[in-house]
C-alpha positions in Angstrom: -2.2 1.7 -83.0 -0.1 2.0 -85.8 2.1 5.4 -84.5 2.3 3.5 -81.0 4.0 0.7 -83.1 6.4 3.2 -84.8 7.1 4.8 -80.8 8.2 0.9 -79.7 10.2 0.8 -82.8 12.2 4.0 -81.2 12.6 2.4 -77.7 13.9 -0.1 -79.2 16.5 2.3 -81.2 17.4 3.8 -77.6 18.2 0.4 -76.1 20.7 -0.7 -79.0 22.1 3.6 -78.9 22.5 3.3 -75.6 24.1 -0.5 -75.8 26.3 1.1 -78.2 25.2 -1.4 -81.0 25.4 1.7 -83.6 24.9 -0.3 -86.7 21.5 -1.9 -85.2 20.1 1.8 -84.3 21.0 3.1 -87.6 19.1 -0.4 -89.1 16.0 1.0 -86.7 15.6 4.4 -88.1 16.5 3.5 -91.6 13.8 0.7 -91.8 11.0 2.9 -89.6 11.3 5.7 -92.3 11.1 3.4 -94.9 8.2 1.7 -93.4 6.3 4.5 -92.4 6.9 6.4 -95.9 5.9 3.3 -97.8 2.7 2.8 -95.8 1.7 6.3 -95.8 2.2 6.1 -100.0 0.3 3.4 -100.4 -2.5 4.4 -97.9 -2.5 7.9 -99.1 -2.3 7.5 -102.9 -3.1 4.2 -103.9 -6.1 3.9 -101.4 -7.3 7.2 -100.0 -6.8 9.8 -103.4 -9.2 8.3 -105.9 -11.7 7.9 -103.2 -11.4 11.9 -102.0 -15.3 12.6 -102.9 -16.3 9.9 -101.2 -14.3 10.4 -97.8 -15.4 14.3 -97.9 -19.2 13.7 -98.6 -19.1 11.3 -95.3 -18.5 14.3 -93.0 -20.1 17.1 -95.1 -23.1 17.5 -97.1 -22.3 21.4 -98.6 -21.0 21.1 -101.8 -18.3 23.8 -100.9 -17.1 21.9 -98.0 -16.3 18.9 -100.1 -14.9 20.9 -103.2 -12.4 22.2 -100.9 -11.8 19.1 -98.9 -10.7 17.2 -102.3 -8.5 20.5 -103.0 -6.9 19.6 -99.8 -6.2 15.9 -100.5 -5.3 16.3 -104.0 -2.8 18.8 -102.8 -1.6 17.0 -99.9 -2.1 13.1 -100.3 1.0 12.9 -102.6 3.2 14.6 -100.3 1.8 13.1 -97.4 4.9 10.5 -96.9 7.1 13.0 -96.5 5.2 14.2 -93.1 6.0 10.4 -92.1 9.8 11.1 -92.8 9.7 14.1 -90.4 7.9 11.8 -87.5 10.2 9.4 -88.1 13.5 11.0 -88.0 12.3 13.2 -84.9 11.9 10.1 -83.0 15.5 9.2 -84.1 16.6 12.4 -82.6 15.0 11.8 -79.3 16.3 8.1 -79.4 19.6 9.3 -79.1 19.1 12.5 -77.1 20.2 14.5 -80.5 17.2 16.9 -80.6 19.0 20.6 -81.8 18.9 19.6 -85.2 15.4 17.8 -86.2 13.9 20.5 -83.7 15.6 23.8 -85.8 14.2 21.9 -89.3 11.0 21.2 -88.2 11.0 25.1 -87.0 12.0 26.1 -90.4 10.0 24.0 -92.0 6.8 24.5 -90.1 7.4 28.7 -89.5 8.9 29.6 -92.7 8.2 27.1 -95.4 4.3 26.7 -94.5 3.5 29.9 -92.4 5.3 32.5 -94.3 4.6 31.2 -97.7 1.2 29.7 -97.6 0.5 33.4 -96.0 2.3 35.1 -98.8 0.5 33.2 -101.7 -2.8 33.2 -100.1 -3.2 37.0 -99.2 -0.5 39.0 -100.0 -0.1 36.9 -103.9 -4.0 36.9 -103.4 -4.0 33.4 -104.7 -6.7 31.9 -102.5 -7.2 28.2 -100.3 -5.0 26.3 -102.5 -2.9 28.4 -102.3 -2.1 27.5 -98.0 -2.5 24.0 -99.3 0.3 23.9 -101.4 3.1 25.3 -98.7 1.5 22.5 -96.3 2.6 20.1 -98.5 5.7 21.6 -100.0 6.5 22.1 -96.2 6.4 18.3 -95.7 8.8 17.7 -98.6 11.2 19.9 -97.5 11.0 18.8 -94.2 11.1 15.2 -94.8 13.8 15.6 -97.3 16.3 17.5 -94.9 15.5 15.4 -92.0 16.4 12.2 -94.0 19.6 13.3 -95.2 20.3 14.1 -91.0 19.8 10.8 -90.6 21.5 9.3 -92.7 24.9 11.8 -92.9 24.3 13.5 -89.6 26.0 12.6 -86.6 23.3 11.6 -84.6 24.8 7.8 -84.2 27.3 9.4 -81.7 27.0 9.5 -77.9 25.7 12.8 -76.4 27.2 12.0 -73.0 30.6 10.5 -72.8 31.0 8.3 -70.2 34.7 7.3 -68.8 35.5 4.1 -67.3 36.5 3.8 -63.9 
């Protein structure tokens, strides 16, 4: 329910783009990624991090199951926001048909920040689980990160097609 919420909120940015009420779209995507990366925080680390053992043992009774599931969260709930950012500014990019950018940092960040490196440290490095864990979430704060700064420097705010009155 929630991410359908966060969609309306980008239909929304693509009726003020395309009404050329600039300041209003940038309002939108500002306040969604602020939104969605203070809900995620406060779900993720506030609520769902100092309950890890409990949320694992729910779905799994082996004791190796649920040591590596709270690896996971305790690797990934604090950068978890950040994956917010990256859905968020996405959806700004389709909003206003400027897709070449979000589309080459999410590439980079899924391909080479999480793929390569979590691949690297976990068998080449030898280093283990945590060890993809960490890129997954290092891949979300480098993604998030970049993909803020596009939105709010990039030139996303500007018409793709340019229209000429008749």
């Amino acid at each position: 329910m929630f991410l359908f919420s966060l969609e309306c909120c980008y239909i929304r940015l693509e009726y003020y783009y395309v009404a050329k009420r600039r300041d209003i779209s940038y309002a939108i995507s500002t306040a969604g990624i602020t939104v969605f990366f203070t809900i995620l925080f406060n779900v993720g680390a506030v609520v769902v991090y100092p309950l890890n053992q409990t949320i694992a043992s729910v779905f799994a009774s082996n004791q190796d199951i649920i040591r590596e599931t709270e690896s996971f969260l305790r690797v990934v709930l604090p950068l978890l926001p950040f994956f917010g950012v990256c859905v968020n500014a996405t959806s700004v990019g389709r909003g206003s048909g400027h897709t070449a950018v979000p589309t080459l940092i999410e590439i980079v960040r899924i391909w080479t920040v999480r793929i390569a490196l979590g691949y690297l440290l976990a068998f080449t490095l030898g280093m283990g689980p945590i060890d993809i864990w960490m890129p997954f979430s290092l891949s979300n704060a480098v993604g998030g990160i970049a993909l803020a700064i596009w939105v709010k420097y990039g030139k996303w705010e500007r018409a793709v097609i340019k229209t000429t009155q008749a």
